[in-house]
C-alpha positions as CSV (number, residue, x, y, z in Angstrom):
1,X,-166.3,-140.0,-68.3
2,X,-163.8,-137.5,-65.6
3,X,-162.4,-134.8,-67.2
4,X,-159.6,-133.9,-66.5
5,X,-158.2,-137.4,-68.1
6,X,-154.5,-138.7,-69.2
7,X,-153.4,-138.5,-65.1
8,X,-152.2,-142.4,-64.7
9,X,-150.6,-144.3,-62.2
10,X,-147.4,-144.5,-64.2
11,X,-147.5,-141.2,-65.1
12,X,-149.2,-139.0,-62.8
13,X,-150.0,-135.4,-63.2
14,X,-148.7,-132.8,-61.0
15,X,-150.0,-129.8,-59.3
16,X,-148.7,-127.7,-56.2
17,X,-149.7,-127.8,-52.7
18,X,-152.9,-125.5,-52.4
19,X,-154.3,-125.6,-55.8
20,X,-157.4,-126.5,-57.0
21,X,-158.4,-128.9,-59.6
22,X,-162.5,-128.5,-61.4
23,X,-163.4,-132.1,-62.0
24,X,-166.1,-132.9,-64.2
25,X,-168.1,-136.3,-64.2
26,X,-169.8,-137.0,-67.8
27,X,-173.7,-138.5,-67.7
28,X,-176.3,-139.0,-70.5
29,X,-178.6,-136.5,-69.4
30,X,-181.6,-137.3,-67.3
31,X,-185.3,-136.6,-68.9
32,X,-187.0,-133.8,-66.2
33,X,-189.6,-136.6,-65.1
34,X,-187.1,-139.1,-64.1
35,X,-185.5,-139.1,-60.9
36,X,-182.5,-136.8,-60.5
37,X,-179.0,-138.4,-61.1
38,X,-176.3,-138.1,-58.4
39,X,-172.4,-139.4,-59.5
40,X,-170.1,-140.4,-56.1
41,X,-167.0,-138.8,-56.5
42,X,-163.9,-140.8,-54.5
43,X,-160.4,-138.7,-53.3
44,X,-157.8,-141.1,-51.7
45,X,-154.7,-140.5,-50.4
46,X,-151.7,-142.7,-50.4
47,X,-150.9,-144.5,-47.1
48,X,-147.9,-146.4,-47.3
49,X,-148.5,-149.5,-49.4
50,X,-152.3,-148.5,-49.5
51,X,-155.0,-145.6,-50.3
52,X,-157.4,-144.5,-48.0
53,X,-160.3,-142.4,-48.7
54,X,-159.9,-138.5,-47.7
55,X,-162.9,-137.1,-49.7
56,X,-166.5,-139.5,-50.7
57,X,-168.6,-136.3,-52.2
58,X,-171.8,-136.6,-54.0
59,X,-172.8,-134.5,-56.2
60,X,-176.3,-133.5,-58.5
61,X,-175.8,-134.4,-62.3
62,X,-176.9,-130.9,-63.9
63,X,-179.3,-130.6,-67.0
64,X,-176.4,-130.6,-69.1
65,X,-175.3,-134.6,-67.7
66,X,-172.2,-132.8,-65.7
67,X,-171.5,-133.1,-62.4
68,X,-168.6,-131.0,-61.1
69,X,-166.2,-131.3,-58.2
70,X,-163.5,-129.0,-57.0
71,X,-160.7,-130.9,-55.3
72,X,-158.0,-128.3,-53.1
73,X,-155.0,-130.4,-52.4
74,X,-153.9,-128.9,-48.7
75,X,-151.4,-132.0,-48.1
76,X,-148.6,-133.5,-50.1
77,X,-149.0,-137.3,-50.9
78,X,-150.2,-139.2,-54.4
79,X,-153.4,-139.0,-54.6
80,X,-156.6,-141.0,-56.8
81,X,-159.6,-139.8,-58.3
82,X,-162.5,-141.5,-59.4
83,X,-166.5,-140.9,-59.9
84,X,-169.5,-143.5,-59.9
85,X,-173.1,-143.1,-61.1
86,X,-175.5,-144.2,-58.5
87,X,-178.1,-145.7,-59.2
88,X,-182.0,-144.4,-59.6
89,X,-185.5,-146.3,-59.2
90,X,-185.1,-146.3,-62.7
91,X,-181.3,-147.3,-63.3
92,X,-178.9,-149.6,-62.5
93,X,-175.3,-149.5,-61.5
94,X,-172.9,-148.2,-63.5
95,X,-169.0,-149.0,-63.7
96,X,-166.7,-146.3,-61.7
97,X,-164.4,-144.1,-64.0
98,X,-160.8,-145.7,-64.2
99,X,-158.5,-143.8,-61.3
100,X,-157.2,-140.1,-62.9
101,X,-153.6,-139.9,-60.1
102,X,-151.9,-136.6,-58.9
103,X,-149.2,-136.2,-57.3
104,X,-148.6,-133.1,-55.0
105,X,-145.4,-132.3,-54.0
């Protein structure tokens, strides 16, 4: 799961130029002898007819199964925002989050 959710492509949410946006990347939390979980957070930027990656961050999954991300949005534009759970020695893939879209304007 990425919280914050409801921000489609039809309906995008909207924040100003400089803020900053906490997202938060839901896992089933890891037991402490297995091998640390890391989610791949993606922030692309519309390019005319296209997106293009600005931000690929990965980030630790805490004890809790959270992984957080704060996201400042310096430059106008639509952007996307998705997260992934990579894999482990001891896991496979997992699906990417649908797309949460801003728009900053």
């Amino acid at each position: 799961f990425l919280r914050p959710t409801g921000c489609t492509a039809s309906d995008p949410c909207r924040t100003s130029t400089g803020s900053t946006v906490l997202f938060t990347a839901i896992a089933r939390p890891n037991r402490p002898e297995l091998p640390q979980q890391q989610v791949q957070f993606t922030v692309q930027r519309r390019s005319g007819s296209t997106f293009v990656a600005v931000l690929v961050q990965i980030v630790n999954v805490g004890s809790s199964g959270e992984a957080q991300l704060n996201v400042t949005f310096n430059t106008a534009g639509t952007y996307r925002l998705r997260a992934n759970l990579l894999p482990t020695s001891v896991n496979a893939n997992s699906f990417p989050t649908e797309f949460e879209y801003y728009r900053v304007p």
